[in-house]
N, C-alpha and C positions, 0 to 999 in steps of 0.2 A: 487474592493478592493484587490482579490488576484493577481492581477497581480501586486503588488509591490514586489512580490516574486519572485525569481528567480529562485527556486528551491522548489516542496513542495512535504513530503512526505508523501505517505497515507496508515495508517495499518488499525485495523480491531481489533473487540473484540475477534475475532476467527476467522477461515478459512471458505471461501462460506456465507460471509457475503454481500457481493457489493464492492467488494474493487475496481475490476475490473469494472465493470461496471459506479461506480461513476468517475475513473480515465478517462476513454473512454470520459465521461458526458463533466468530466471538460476542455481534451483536446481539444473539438470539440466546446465549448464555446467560448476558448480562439481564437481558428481558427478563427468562427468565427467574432471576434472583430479585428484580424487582426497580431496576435501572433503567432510569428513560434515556433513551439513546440517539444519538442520529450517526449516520454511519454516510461518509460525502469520499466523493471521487473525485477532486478538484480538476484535475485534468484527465479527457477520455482520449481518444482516435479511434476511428472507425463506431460508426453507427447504423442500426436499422434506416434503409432509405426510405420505406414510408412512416414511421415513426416521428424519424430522426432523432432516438433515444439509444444511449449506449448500454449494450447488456448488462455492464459489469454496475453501471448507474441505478439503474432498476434493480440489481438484486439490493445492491446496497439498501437501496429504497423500500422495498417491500423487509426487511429485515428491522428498517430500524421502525422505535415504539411512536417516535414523534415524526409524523409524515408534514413533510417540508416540501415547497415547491422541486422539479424534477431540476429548473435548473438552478437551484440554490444546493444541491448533492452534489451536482457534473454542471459546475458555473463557466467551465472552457470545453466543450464538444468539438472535437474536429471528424469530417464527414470517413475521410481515409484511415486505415489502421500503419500508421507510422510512424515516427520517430515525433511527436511534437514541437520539437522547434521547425522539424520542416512540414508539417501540416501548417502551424500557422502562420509561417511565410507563404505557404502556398496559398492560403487564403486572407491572406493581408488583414492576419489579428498581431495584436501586439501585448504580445506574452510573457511576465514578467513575475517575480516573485513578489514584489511587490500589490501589484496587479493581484495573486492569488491571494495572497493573507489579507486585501481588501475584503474579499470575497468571504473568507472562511469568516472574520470577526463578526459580519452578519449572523454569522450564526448563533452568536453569544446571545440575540433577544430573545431564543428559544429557551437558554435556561436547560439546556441537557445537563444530566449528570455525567454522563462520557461520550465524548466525540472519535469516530474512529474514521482514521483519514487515510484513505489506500492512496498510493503512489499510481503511478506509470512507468511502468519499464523495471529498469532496477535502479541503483542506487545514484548514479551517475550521471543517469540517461539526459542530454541537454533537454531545457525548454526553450534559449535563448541563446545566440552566440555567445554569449559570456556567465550563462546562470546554468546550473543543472538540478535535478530535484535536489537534491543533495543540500543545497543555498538554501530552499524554503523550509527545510525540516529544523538546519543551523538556525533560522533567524527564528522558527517560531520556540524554539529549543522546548519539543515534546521528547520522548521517548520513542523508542524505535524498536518493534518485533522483526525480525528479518525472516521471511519463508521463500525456504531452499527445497527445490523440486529432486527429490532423491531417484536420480539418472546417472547415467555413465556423463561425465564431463561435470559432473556437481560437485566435487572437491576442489578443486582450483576455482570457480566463480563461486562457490561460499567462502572459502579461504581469504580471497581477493574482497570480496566484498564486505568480509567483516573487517578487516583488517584496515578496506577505508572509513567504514563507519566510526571504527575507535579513532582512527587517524582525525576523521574530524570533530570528536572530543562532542559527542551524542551518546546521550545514555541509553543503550542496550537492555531491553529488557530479556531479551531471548530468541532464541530461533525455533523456527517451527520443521518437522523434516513430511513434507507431502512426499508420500508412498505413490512414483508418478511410474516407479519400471515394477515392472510384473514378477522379477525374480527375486524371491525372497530371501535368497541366503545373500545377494547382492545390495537387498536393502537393508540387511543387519550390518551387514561391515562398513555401507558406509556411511551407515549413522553413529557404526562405532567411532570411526575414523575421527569424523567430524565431532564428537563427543570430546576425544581426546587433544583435537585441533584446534578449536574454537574457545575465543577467550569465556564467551557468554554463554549462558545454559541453554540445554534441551528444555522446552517449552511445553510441545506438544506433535504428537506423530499423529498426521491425518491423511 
């Protein structure tokens, strides 16, 4: 089914939710069906300091079929794990939605069959005094997985967060519920909840 997509992008109720991890999932599915892939993290924070490559860039990377320079996957790196608009004030880059979908359309001479484009942060999270991811997603108008990290406090920031995404009129393809608390009668009810809650479908529990 998603492979009628050619492009899908995946945020997150908040940050260190699976965003990475699910993107990795879906790359290595698609491969293996026979889908050349590239899987890019337009914007990272915080990076290995002898490297200076971000983890979540590398998985992305070693996942996807068509291996692409590291920094055409994670074309904006910032050194610190924070908020992106203040990484790169702090480091006097100038970070712009426009700026990013410069970046991504590079992508197009690779000729992938699907492009899988993890967020930063969650759905809102600023890049710029006045842009938040949220802008880049609207203007590239992809589709949007959302993965909700199923913990105590995950019904209100899924609730909230889906409810911006319909608000800014982005197609929804589903949410994912990452199995992130250890108690399992607690993560049946509140995948139920959110089952019953949620405008857009269960996806996938990982």
């Amino acid at each position: 089914m998603l492979n009628k997509y050619k492009k899908i992008f995946i945020t997150g109720t908040d940050t260190n939710v699976g965003k990475t991890y699910y993107s990795v999932k879906l790359l290595r599915e698609f491969n293996a069906k026979g889908f050349s892939t590239i899987g890019v993290k337009p914007i990272s924070t915080g990076y290995d300091i002898k490297s200076k490559i971000n983890d979540d860039a590398e998985k992305l990377y070693d996942a996807s079929s068509i291996k692409i320079p590291i920094n055409e996957v994670n074309p904006f790196s910032f050194k610190e794990p924070i908020s992106p608009n203040i990484a790169a004030k702090k480091e006097n880059v100038d970070l712009s939605v426009e700026k990013i979908i410069q970046e991504l359309n590079k992508l197009d001479k690779y000729n992938s069959d699907i492009q899988i484009i993890e967020g930063v942060g969650g759905w809102d999270v600023p890049i710029n005094s006045n842009e938040n991811m949220s802008d880049l997603v609207k203007k590239l108008n992809i589709p949007v997985i959302l993965v909700i990290s199923i913990k105590l406090g995950c019904l209100n920031h899924a609730i909230l967060t889906s409810k911006a995404i319909m608000n800014d009129n982005v197609t929804a393809i589903g949410w994912i519920a990452n199995r992130i608390s250890k108690d399992e009668f607690e993560i049946n009810e509140n995948i139920n909840t959110l089952k019953s809650k949620l405008k857009f479908k269960l996806l996938d529990i990982i």
